[in-house]
Every structure is written in structure tokens, then in C-alpha cells.
C-alpha positions as CSV (number, residue, x, y, z in Angstrom):
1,X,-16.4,-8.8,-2.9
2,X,-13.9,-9.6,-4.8
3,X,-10.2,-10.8,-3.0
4,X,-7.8,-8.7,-4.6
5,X,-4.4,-8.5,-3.1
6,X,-4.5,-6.2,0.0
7,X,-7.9,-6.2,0.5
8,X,-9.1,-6.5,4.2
9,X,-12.6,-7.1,5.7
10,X,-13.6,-4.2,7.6
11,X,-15.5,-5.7,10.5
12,X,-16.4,-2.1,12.6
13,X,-16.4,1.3,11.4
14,X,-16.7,4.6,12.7
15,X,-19.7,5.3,14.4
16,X,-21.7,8.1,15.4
17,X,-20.1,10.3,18.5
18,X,-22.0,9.4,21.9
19,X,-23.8,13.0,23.4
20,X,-22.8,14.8,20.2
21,X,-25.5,16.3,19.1
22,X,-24.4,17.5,15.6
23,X,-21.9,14.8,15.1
24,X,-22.6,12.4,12.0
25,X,-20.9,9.1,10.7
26,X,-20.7,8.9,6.3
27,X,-18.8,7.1,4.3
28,X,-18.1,7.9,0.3
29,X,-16.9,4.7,-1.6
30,X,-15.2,4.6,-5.2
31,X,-12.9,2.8,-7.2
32,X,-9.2,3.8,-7.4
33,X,-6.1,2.5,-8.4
34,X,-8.1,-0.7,-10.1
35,X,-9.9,-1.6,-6.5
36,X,-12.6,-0.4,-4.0
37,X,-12.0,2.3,-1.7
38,X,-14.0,3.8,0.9
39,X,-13.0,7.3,3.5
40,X,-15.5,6.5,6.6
41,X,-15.3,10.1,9.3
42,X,-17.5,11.1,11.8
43,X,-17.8,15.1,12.6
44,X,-20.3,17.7,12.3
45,X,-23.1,17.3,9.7
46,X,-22.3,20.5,8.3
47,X,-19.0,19.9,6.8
48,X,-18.7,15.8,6.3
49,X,-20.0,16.6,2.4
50,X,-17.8,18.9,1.7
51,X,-14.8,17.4,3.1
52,X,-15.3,14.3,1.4
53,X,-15.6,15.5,-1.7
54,X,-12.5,17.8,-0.7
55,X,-10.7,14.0,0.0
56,X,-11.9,12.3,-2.7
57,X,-9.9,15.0,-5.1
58,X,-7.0,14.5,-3.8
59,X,-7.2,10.5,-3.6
60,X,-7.7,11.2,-7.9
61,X,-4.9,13.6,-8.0
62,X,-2.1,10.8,-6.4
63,X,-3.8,8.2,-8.7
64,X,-3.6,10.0,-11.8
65,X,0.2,10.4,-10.7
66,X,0.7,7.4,-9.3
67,X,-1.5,4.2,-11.2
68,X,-0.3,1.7,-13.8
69,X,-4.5,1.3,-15.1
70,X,-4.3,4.7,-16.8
71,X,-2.0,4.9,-20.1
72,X,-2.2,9.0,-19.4
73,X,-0.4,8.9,-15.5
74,X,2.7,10.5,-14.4
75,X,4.1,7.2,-13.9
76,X,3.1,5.5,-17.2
77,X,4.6,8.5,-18.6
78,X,7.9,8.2,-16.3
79,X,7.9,4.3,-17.6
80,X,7.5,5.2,-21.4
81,X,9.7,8.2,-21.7
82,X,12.6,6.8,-18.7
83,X,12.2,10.2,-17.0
84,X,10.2,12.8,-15.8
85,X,9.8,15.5,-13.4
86,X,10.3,14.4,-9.8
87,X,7.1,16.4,-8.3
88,X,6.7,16.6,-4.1
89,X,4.4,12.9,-4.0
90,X,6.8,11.3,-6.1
91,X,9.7,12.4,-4.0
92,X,7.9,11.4,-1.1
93,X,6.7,8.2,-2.3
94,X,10.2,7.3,-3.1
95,X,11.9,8.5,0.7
96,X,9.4,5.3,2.2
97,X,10.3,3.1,-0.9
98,X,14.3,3.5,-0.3
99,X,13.7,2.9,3.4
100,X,12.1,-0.2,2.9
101,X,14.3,-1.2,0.2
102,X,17.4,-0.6,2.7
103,X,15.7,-2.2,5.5
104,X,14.5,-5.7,3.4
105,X,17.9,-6.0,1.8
106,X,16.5,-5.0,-1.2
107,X,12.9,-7.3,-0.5
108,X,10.9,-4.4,-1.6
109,X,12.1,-2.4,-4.9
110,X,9.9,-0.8,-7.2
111,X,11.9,-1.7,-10.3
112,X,10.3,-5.1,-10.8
113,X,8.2,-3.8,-12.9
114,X,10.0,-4.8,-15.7
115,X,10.6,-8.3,-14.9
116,X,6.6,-8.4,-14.3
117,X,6.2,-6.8,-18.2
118,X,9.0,-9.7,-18.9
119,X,6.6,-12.7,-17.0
120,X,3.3,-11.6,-18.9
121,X,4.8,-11.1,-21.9
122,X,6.6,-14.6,-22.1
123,X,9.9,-13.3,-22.4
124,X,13.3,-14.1,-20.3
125,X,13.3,-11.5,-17.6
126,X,16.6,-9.6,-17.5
127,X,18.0,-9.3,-13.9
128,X,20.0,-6.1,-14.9
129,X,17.1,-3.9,-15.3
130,X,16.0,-4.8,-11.6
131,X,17.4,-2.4,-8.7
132,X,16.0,0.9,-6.8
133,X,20.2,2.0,-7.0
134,X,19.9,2.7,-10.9
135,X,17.3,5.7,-10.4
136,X,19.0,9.1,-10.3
137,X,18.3,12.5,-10.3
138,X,19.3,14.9,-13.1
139,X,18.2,18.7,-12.5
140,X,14.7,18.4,-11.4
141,X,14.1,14.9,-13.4
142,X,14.0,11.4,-11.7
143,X,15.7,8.9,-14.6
144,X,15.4,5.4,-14.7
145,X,18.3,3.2,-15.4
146,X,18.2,1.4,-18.9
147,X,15.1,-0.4,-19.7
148,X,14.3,-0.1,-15.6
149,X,10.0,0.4,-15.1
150,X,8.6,1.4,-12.0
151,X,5.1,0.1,-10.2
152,X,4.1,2.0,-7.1
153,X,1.5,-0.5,-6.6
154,X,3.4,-2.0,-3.1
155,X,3.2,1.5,-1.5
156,X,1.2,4.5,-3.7
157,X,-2.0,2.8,-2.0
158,X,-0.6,3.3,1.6
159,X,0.3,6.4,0.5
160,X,-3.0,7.9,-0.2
161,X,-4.3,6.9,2.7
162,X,-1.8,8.6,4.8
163,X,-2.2,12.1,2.4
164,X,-6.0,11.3,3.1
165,X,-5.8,10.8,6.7
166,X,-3.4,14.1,7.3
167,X,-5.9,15.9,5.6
168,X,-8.9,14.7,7.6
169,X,-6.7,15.7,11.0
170,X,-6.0,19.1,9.6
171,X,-9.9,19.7,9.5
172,X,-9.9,18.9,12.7
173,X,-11.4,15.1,13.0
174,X,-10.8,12.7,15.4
175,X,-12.0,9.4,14.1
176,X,-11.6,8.3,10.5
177,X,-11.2,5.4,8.8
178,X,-9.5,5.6,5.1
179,X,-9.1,2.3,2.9
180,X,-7.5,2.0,-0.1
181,X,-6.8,-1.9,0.2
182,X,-4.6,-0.4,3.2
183,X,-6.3,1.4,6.5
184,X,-5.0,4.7,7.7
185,X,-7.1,5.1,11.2
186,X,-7.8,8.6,12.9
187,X,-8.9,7.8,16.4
188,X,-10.6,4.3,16.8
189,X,-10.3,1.3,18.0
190,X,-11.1,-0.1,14.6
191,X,-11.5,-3.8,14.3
192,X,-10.3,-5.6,10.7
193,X,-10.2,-8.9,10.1
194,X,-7.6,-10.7,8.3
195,X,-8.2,-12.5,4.9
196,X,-6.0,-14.9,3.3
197,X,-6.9,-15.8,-0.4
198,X,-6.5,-20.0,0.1
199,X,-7.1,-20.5,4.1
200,X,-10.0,-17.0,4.1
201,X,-10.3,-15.3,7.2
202,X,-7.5,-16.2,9.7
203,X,-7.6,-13.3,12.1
204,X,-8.0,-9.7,13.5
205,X,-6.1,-6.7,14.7
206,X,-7.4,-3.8,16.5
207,X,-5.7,-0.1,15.3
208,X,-6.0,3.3,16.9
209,X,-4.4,6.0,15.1
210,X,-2.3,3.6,13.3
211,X,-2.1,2.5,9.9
212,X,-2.5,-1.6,8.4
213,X,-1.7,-3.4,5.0
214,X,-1.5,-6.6,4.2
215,X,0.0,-8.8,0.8
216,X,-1.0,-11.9,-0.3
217,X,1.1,-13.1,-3.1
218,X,-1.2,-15.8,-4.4
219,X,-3.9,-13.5,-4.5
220,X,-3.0,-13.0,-8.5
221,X,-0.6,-14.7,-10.8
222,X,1.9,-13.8,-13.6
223,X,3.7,-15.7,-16.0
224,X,2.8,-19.3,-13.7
225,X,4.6,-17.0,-10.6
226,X,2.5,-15.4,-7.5
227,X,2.3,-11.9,-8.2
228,X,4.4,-10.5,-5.7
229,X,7.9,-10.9,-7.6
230,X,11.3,-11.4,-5.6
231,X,13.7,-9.3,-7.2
232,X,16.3,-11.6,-7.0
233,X,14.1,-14.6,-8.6
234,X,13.4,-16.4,-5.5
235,X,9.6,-17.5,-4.6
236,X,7.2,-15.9,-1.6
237,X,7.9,-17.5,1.5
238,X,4.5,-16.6,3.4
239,X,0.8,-16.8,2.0
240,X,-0.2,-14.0,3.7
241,X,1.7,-11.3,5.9
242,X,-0.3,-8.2,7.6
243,X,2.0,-5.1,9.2
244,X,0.5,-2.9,11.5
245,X,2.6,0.7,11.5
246,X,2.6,4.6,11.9
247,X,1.9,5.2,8.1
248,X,-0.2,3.4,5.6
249,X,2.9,3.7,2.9
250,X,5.2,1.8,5.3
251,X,3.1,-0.8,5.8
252,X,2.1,-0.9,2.3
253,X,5.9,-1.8,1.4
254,X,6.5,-4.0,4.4
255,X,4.6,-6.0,3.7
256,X,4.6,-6.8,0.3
257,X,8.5,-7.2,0.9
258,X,7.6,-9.4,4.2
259,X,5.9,-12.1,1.8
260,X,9.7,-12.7,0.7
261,X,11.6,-12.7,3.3
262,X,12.0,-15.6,6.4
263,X,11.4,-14.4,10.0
264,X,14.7,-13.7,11.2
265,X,15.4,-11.1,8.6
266,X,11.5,-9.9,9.3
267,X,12.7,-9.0,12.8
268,X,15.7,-7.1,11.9
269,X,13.7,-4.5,9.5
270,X,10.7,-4.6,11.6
271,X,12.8,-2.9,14.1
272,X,14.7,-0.7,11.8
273,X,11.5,0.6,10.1
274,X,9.8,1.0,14.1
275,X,6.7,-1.1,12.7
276,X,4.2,-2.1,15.2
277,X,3.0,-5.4,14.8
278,X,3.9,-8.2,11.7
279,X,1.3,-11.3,11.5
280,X,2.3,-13.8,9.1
281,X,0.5,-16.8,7.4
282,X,1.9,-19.9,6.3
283,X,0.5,-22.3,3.4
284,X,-0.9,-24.3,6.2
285,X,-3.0,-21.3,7.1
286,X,-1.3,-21.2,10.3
287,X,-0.8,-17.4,11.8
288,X,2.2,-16.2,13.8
289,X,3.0,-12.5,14.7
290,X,6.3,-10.6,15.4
């Protein structure tokens, strides 16, 4: 399989439920938001079908909302036309993006969108199109500020897992495993193993009920930069960085705004945002956790 930026190596999945008769492990995979996904459960035969398809819905709902690959989404839409309605996911996604934005000292902002349009397109990026402040609400509209374009792509991920995973506890499951690039776990212990793009696999982290993501900024490159783009023109610090946390959407933005941002600042919104665990790769391949 392909290394794409998040991606992690599942290494155990759910498994069928010991002196449950009925119980039954499946697993539907797909393609969403331009990567393989998968929704692993284990419950009664009778329902798993239905519920996944139930599932899958809903994971194409938040990406026709929510993905840059499709010229018809709500946010290509947003980006073309500088505003559009601000629906209940949007609003949603945006709470976890400003937290992270506030935490990070502005690490993590969804505006660098345009900067990355500026980098592909061989132009000189302009700096005053880049900052999560210049959105506002008008009426029922979220606008953008002047030429401002949003990617979701650090956190609409994480945030479909976490719709995903909600909806497999209100159906009463209690072990799940979602991946969308980033892990939402009901129940567990799931094992995942760690993948850096230059050193490969560097390590493991065991979740229960718990949520993991992880960026690698050389995973991809734009305009001769890694991927992951510091708002403020600077480079990536780590090569890989993996966060551990409640929701998949939190991690999702940690840790693409981790990549940028040296440990002592990493400890300060680590505990602001409650995250559980931060590993962190260097270009040497070595890992370190917070």
C-alpha cells in the first residue's frame, strides 16, 4: 500500500467476541477523501450489514461536504464563491480547528490553503491571505477573508472517524475500529504500528477507546516544500509526529500542527488540548514521546 500522509499500518483488528455465539467480526473498505479507509466492528451477525452500510453513508455525506478531490463539495464551493452556509459539521469541524489553532500559536490553521494553490501554481505566496482570524460569520454564512481558501484536510479525516465511531456506540457496539488515515477505537486494545515515509516503521501504540493520527510532512511535496505548510513560512521540524487523544479530529490537527512546532511548545498545547500521548520522529529516525 501506498504511504500517503497519515496512513498507519494496522497490525490487529477486531476480532470475533470469545463465548458469543452470535457475535461476528466484518470489515467494509473504500476510498474517501483521495485515500483507503476501512470501519472494522464486531456485534451480532444480524445487524453488522446493515450498519455498515448505515456508516458508510454518512462517511460520503462529510466527504461530499468536506473534500478538496470533488469540484462539486461544500467546501470547494465555500473556496470558489468566499462563503457559504455554515451547516452543523462545518461548525463543528471549525470549534476543534480554532482550538488547535489557539493552542499551536497558530501551528495549525486551515487557511493555508491558499499559500498551497500559491506553491503549485509557481506563484509568490501572499502571507495576508493566511489566518483562521479573517473567517466570520454573517447571518447563517461563514465568509472568508479576501482571497483566504480553506483545506480541512489536517482534521475532516479525524472527524469522520469520530461521527463514525459515535454512531457505532449509539447502536450499541463495544469494539470498533474506524480508519480514515486516523483511528477512532471503540473498545480494544488495538495495536498500530507507526510508519515514517524515509526511516518506515519506527514504532507502536496500543489505544482503547481512544482516537490516533499521525503527519508526515515529507510524505508529499509542493512547490520543492514538504507538504505540511507552516503558516508563517518556516520548515517542519519533525519527520514524523503521531498523537494519541479522545477524538480522532483533535489528533488529526495536532498533529499535523506538531510537525511544526519544537518540543517545548508541543508540551504546552499538549496539555491545553488534554492529548494523551505525542511520539515524534526526527530525520535521524529516532522516536521520542511526550
Amino acid at each position: 500500500m501506498r504511504m500517503t500522509r497519515r496512513r498507519f499500518l494496522t497490525l490487529s483488528a477486531a476480532a470475533v467476541l470469545p463465548g458469543t455465539a452470535r457475535a461476528a467480526s466484518q470489515s467494509w473498505r473504500g476510498i474517501a477523501f483521495g485515500g483507503e479507509v476501512s470501519i472494522t466492528i464486531t456485534g451480532r451477525a444480524d445487524r453488522i450489514a446493515a450498519d455498515l452500510k448505515a456508516l458508510a453513508l454518512r462517511m460520503r455525506q462529510i466527504e461530499a461536504r468536506f473534500t478538496l478531490f470533488d469540484p462539486g463539495s461544500d467546501l470547494r464551493r465555500l473556496n470558489r464563491l468566499g462563503r457559504a452556509p455554515l451547516g452543523a459539521d462545518l461548525d463543528a469541524v471549525l470549534e476543534v480547528a480554532r482550538a488547535v489553532h489557539d493552542a499551536t500559536d497558530g501551528m495549525f490553521d486551515p487557511t493555508v490553503q491558499s499559500l498551497w494553490l500559491d506553491l503549485a501554481e509557481g506563484r509568490t505566496p501572499d502571507p495576508g491571505r493566511i489566518g483562521l482570524g479573517q473567517l466570520r460569520r454573517e447571518g447563517g454564512d461563514l465568509v472568508l477573508g479576501p482571497g483566504q481558501q480553506l483545506t480541512l484536510n489536517g482534521i475532516a479525516q479525524g472527524f469522520a472517524a469520530d461521527q463514525l465511531r459515535d454512531m457505532l456506540r449509539a447502536r450499541g457496539y463495544a469494539r470498533a475500529l474506524v480508519d480514515m488515515g486516523e483511528q477512532a477505537a471503540l473498545g480494544g486494545h488495538f495495536r498500530l504500528g507507526i510508519e515514517d515515509p524515509a526511516a518506515g516503521p519506527v514504532g507502536r501504540v496500543s489505544i482503547r477507546n481512544a482516537a490516533v493520527a499521525t503527519s508526515s510532512p515529507g510524505a508529499m511535496r509542493i512547490g520543492g516544500r514538504d507538504h505540511i505548510l507552516h503558516p508563517r513560512g518556516g520548515a517542519a521540524v519533525w519527520s514524523t509526529v503521531t498523537v494519541v487523544a479522545g477524538q480522532a479530529a483533535l489528533a488529526d490537527a495536532a498533529s499535523t500542527a506538531f510537525c511544526l512546532m519544537d518540543v517545548p511548545t508541543m508540551r504546552v498545547a499538549r496539555d491545553r488540548l488534554g492529548l494523551h500521548r505525542v511520539l515524534y520522529v526526527d530525520r535521524d529516525g529516532d522516536v521520542r514521546s511526550l
